[in-house]
KEMI-482610 format. One record per residue: x, y, z of N, C-alpha, C in turn. Coordinates in steps of 0.02 Angstrom, whole numbers, padded with zeros to 5 digits, always signed. Each point is the difference from the previous one (the first is absolute). Example, Ala and Ser with C-alpha at 12.3 -4.5 7.8 and 13.67 -1.06 7.14 Angstrom:
2
+00660-00284+00390-00045+00059+00000+00045+00060+00000 -00018+00053-00036+00042+00059+00003-00039+00055+00037 
END
This chain:
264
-00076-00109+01313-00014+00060+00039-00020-00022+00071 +00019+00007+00044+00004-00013+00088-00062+00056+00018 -00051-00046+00065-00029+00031+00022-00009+00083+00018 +00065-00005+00044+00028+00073+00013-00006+00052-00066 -00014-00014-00058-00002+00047-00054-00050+00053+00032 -00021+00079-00023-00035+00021+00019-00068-00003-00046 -00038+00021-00006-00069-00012-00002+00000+00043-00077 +00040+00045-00012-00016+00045-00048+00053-00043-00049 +00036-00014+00007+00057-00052-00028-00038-00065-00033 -00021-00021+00049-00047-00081-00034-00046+00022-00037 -00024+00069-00019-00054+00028-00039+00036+00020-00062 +00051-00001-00003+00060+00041-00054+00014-00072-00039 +00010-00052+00041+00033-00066-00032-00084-00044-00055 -00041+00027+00062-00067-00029-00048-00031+00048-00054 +00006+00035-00005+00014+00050-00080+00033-00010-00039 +00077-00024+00014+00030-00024-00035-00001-00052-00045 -00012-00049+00053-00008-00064-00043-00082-00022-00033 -00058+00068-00001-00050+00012-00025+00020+00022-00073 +00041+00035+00016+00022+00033-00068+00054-00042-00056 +00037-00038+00039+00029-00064-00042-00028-00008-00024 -00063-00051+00022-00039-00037-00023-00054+00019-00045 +00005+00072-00016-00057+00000-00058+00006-00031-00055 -00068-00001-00026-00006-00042-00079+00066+00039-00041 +00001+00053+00018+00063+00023-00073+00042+00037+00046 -00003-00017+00036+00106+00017+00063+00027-00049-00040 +00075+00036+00036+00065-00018+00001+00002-00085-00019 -00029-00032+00020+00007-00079+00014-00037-00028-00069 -00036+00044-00025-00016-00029-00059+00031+00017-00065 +00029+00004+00001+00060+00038-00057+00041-00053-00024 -00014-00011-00081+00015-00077-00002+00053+00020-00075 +00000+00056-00031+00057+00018-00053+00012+00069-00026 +00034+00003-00019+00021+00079-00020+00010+00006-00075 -00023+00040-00069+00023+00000-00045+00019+00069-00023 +00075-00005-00039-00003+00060-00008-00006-00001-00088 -00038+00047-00010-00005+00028-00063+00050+00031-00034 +00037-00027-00045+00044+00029-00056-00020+00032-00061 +00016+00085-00014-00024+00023-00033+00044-00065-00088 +00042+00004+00007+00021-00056-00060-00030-00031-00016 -00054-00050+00017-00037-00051+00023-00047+00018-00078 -00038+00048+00007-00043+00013-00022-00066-00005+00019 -00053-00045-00027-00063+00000+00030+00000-00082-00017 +00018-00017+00079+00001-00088+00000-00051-00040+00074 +00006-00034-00008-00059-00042+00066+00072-00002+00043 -00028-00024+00053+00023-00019+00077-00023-00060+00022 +00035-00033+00006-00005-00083+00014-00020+00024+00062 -00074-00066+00011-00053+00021+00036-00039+00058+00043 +00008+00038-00061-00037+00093+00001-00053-00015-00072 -00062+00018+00012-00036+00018-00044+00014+00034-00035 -00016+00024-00069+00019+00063-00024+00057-00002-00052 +00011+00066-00032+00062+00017-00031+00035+00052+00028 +00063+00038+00017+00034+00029+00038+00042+00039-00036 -00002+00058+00001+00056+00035-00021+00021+00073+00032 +00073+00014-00007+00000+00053+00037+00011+00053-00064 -00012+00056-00003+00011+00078-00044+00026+00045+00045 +00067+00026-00012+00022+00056+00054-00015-00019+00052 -00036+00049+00051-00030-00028+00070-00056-00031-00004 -00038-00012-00041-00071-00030+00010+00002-00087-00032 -00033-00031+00077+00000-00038-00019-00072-00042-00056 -00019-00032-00041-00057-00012-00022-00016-00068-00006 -00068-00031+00015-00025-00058+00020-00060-00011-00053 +00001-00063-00054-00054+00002-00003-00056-00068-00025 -00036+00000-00002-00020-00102+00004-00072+00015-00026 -00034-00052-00012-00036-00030-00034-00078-00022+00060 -00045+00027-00030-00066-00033+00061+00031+00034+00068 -00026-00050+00035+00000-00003+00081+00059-00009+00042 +00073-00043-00057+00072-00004+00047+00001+00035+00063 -00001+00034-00015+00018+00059+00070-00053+00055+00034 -00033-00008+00057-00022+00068+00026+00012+00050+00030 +00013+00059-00034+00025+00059+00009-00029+00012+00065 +00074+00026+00046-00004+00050+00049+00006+00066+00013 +00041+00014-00062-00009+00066+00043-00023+00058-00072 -00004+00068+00011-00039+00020-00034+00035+00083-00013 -00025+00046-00048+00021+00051-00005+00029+00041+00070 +00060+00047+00009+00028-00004-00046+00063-00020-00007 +00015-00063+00036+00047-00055-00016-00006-00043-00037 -00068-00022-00044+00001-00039-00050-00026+00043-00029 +00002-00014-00082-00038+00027-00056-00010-00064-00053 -00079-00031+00005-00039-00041-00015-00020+00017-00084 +00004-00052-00061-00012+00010-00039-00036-00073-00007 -00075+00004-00050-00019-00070-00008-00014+00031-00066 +00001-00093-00021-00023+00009-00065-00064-00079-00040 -00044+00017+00006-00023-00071+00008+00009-00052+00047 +00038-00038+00020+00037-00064+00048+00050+00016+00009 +00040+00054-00022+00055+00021+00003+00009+00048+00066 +00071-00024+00043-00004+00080+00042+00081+00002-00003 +00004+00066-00010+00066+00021+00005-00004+00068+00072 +00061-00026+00034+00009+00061+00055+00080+00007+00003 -00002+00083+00013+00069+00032+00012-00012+00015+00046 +00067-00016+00053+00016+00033+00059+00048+00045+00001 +00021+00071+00030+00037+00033+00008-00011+00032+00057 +00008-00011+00049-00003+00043+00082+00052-00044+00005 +00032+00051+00064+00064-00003+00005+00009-00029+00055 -00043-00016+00058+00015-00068+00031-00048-00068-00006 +00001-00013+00046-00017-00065-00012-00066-00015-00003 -00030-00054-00037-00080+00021-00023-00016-00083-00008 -00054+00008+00066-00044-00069-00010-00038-00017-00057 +00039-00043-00063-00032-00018-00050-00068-00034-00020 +00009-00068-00015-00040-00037+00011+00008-00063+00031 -00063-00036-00024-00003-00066+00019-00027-00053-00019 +00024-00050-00011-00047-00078-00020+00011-00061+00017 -00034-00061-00019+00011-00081+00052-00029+00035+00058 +00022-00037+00029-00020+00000+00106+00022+00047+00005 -00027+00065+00000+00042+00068+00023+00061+00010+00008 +00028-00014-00048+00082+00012+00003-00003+00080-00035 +00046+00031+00028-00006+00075-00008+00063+00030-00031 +00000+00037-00071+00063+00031-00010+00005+00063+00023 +00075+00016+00025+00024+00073+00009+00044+00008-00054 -00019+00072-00015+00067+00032-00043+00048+00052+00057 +00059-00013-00012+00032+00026+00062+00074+00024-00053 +00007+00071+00034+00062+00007-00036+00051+00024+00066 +00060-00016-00039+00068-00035+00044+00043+00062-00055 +00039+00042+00024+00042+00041-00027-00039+00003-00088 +00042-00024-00059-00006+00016-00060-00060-00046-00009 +00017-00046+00021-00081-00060-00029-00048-00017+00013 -00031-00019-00027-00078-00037+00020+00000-00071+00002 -00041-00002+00047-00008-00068+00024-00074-00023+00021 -00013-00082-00001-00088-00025+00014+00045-00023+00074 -00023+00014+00048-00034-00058+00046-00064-00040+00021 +00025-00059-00015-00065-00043+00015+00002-00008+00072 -00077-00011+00002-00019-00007+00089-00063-00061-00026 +00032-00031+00056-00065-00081-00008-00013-00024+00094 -00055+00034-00009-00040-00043+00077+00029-00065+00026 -00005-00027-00066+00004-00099+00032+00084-00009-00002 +00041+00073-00001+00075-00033+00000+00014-00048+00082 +00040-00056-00009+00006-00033+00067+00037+00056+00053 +00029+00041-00018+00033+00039+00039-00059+00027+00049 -00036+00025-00040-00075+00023+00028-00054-00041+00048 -00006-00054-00028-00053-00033+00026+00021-00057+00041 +00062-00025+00010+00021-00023+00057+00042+00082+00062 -00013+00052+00012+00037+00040+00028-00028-00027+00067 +00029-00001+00047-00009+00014+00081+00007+00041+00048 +00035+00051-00052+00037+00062+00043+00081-00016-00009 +00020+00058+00022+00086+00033-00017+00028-00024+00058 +00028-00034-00002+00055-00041+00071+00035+00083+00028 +00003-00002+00078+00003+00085+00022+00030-00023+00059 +00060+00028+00018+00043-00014+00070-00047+00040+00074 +00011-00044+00035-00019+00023+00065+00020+00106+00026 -00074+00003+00004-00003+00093+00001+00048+00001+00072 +00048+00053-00019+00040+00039+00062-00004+00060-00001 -00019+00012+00076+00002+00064-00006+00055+00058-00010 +00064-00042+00003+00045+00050+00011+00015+00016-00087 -00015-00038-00030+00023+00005-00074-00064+00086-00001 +00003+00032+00031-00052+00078-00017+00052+00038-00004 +00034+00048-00047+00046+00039-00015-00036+00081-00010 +00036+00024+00058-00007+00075-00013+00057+00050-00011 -00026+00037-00049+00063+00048-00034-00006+00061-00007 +00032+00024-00054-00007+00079-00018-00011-00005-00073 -00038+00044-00004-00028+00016-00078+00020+00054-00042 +00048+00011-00030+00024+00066-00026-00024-00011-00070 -00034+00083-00024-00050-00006-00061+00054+00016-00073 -00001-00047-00046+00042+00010-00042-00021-00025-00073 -00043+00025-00034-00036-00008-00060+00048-00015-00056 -00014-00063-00012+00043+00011-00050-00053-00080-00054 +00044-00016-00040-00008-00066-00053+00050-00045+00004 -00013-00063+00043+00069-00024-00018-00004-00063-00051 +00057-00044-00013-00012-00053-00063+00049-00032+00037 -00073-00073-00029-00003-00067+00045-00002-00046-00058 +00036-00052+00012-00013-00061-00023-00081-00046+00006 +00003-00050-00028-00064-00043+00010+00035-00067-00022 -00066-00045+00034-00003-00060-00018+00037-00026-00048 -00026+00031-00069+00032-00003-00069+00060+00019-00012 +00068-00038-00012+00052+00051+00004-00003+00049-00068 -00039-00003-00040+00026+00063-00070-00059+00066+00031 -00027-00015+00040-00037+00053+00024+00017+00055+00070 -00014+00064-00019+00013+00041+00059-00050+00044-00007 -00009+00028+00064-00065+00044+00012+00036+00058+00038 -00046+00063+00013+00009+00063+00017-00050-00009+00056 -00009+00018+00073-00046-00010+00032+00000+00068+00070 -00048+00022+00009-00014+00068+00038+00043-00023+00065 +00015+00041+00021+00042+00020+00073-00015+00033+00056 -00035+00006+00039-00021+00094+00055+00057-00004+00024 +00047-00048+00012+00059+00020+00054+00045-00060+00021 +00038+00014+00063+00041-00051+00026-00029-00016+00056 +00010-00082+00002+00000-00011+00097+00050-00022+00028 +00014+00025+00069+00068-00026+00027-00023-00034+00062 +00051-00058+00006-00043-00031+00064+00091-00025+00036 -00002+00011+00072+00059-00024+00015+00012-00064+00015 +00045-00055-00008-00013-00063-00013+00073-00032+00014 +00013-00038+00067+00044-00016+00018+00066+00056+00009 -00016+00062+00024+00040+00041+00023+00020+00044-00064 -00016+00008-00053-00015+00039-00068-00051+00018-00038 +00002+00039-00029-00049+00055-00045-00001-00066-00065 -00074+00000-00022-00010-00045-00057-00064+00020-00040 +00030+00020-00054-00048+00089-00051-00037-00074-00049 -00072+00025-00005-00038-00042-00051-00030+00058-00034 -00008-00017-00079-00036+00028-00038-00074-00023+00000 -00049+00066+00028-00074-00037-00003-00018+00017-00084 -00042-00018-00007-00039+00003-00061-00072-00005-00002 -00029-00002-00074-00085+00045+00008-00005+00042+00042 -00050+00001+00042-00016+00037+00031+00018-00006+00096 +00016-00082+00012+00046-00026+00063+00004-00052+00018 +00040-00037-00058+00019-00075+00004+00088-00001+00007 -00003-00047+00017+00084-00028+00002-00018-00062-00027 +00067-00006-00068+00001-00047-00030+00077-00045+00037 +00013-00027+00025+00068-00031+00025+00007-00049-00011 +00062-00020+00031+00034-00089+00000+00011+00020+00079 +00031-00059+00015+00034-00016+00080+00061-00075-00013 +00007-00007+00071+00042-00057+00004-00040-00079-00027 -00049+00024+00006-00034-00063-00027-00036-00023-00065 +00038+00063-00036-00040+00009-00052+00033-00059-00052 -00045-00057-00027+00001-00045-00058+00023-00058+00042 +00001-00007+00059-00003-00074+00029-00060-00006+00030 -00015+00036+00070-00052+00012+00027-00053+00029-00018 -00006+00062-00012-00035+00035-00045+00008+00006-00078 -00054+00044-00038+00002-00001-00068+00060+00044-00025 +00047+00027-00041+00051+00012-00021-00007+00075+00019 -00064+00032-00008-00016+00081+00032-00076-00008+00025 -00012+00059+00026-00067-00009+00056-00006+00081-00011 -00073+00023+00010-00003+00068-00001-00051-00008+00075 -00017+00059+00022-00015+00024+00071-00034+00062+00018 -00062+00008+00000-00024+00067+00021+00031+00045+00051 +00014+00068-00014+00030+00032+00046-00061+00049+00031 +00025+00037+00065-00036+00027+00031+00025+00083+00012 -00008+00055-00041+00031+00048-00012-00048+00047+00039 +00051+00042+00048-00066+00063+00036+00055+00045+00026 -00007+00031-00044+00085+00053-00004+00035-00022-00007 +00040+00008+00035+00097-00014+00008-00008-00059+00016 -00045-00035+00028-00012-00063+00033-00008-00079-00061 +00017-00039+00007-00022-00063-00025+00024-00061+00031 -00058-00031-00013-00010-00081+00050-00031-00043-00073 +00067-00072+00034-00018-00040-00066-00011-00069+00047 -00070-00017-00002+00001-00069+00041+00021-00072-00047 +00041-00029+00013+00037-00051-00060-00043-00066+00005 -00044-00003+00048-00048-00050-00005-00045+00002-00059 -00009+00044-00025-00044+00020-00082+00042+00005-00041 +00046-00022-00009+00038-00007-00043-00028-00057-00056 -00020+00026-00096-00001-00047-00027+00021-00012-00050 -00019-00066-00029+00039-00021-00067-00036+00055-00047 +00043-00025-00075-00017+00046-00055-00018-00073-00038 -00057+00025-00042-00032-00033-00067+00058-00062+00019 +00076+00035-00041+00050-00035-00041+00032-00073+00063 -00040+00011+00072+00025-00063+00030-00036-00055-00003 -00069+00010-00028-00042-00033-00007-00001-00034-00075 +00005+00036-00067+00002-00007-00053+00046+00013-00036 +00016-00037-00054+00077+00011-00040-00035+00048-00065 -00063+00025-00003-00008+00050-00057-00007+00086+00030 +00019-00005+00057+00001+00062+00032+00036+00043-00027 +00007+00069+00004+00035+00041-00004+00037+00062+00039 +00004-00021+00064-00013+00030+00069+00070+00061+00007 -00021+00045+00017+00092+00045+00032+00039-00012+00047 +00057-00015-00012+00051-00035+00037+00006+00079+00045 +00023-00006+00057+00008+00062+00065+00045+00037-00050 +00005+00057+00024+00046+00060-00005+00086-00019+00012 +00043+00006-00019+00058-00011+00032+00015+00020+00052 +00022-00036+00036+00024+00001+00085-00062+00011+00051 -00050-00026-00046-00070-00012+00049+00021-00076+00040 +00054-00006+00052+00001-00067+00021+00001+00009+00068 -00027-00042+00046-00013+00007+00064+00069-00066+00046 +00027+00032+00014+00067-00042+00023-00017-00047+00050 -00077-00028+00023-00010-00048+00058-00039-00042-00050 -00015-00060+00044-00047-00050-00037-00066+00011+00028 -00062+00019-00048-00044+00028+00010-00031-00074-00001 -00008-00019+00042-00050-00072+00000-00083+00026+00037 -00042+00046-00038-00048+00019+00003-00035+00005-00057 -00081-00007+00009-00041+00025-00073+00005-00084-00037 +00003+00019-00080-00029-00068-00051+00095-00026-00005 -00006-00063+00006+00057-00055-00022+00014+00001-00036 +00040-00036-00033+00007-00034-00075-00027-00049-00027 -00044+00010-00062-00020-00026-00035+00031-00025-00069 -00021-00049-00052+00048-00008-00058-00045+00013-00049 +00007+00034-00031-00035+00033-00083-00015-00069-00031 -00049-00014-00035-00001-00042-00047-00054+00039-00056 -00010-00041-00057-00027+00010-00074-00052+00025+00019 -00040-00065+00048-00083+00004-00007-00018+00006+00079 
END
């Protein structure tokens, strides 16, 4: 990031990489399991516990102290019995489980039909050697202003995972003119752009999402904030691939680089 960045910008990039770096961010995310209802009620090589899934609910349950419960009615439902604890989960997103060892932390996270643990571990090296997100020199001209036409809809996106697809909110389109043509992006949530560019999977990470700036008809997307998803950082991600024909026809050499996913 070059001096010339502005002041509210270098405040955006140090949030960022505050938020990497937490004990249970992105960077500590060291495996993914998914639960097979087939399975029955079996352990998880290096997971405390016994595991099983029923319909949607998943159920956890171990012996003494293995594990300390995080989270609590009414996403868990806690049963003890002597030394015994048995817990069912059934909320329908994602629910900070527990935890044990050196604060390694499970999530239950569900992905279309299944359930899944993610583990999160503080001491992953990904984590505790981080320095920050390698980030191309801020330009100002990479600031894109467009038109915002409001168009509610749901559209379906790919992810990380190829057997997975998601449904994800819409308010509308943005159009931005771009080398002498009209070039329509699908925003999503509430006013992100999820895209690729010319640089996408050499230079940069394979997609990049981007806060947009919506005030009527109006929208401004500064491509210097442009950042990675989970899935450039980690190979247990599950991240949404852009919208179709969310592609920006220049090489956006602004915002976070490319990075390479690894395990830990």
């Amino acid at each position: 990031m070059t001096a010339s960045a502005p002041e509210d910008l270098l405040a955006f990039r140090t949030r960022r990489e505050s938020e990497l770096a937490a004990p249970h961010g992105v960077l500590s995310q060291v495996g993914l399991h998914w639960v097979d209802p087939a399975d029955g009620a079996h352990a998880i090589d290096g997971l405390p516990g016994t595991w099983r899934r029923e319909d949607e609910v998943l159920e956890v349950g171990w012996e003494g102290e293995a594990l300390e419960l995080l989270a609590d009615a009414p996403e868990a439902l806690v049963e003890r019995h002597g030394g015994n604890t048995l817990v069912r989960v059934g909320a329908a997103g994602d629910v900070r489980l527990a935890r044990f060892g050196q604060d390694v932390q499970i999530d239950v996270i569900r992905r279309g039909d299944r359930i899944g643990l993610r583990v999160l571990d503080p001491s992953a090296p990904r984590r505790t050697g981080f320095e920050g997100v390698p980030v191309f020199d801020h330009d100002p001209d990479l600031v894109l202003t467009g038109r915002f036409t409001p168009q509610p809809q749901e559209v379906t996106v790919g992810s990380f995972l190829p057997w997975l697809s998601s449904r994800l909110p819409s308010p509308g389109l943005a159009v931005f003119e771009i080398a002498g043509r009209e070039v329509e992006l699908v925003v999503t949530g509430a006013s992100t752009l999820i895209f690729t560019d010319e640089t996408s999977g050499t230079e940069s990470a394979d997609w990049r999402q981007v806060p947009a700036r919506i005030d009527g008809d109006r929208v401004e997307v500064d491509l210097n904030r442009s950042l990675n998803f989970p899935s450039a950082f980690s190979v247990w991600a599950t991240c949404p691939r852009p919208p179709a024909g969310n592609h920006l026809p220049l090489a956006v050499r602004a915002g976070e680089r490319r990075v390479e996913p690894t395990e830990r």
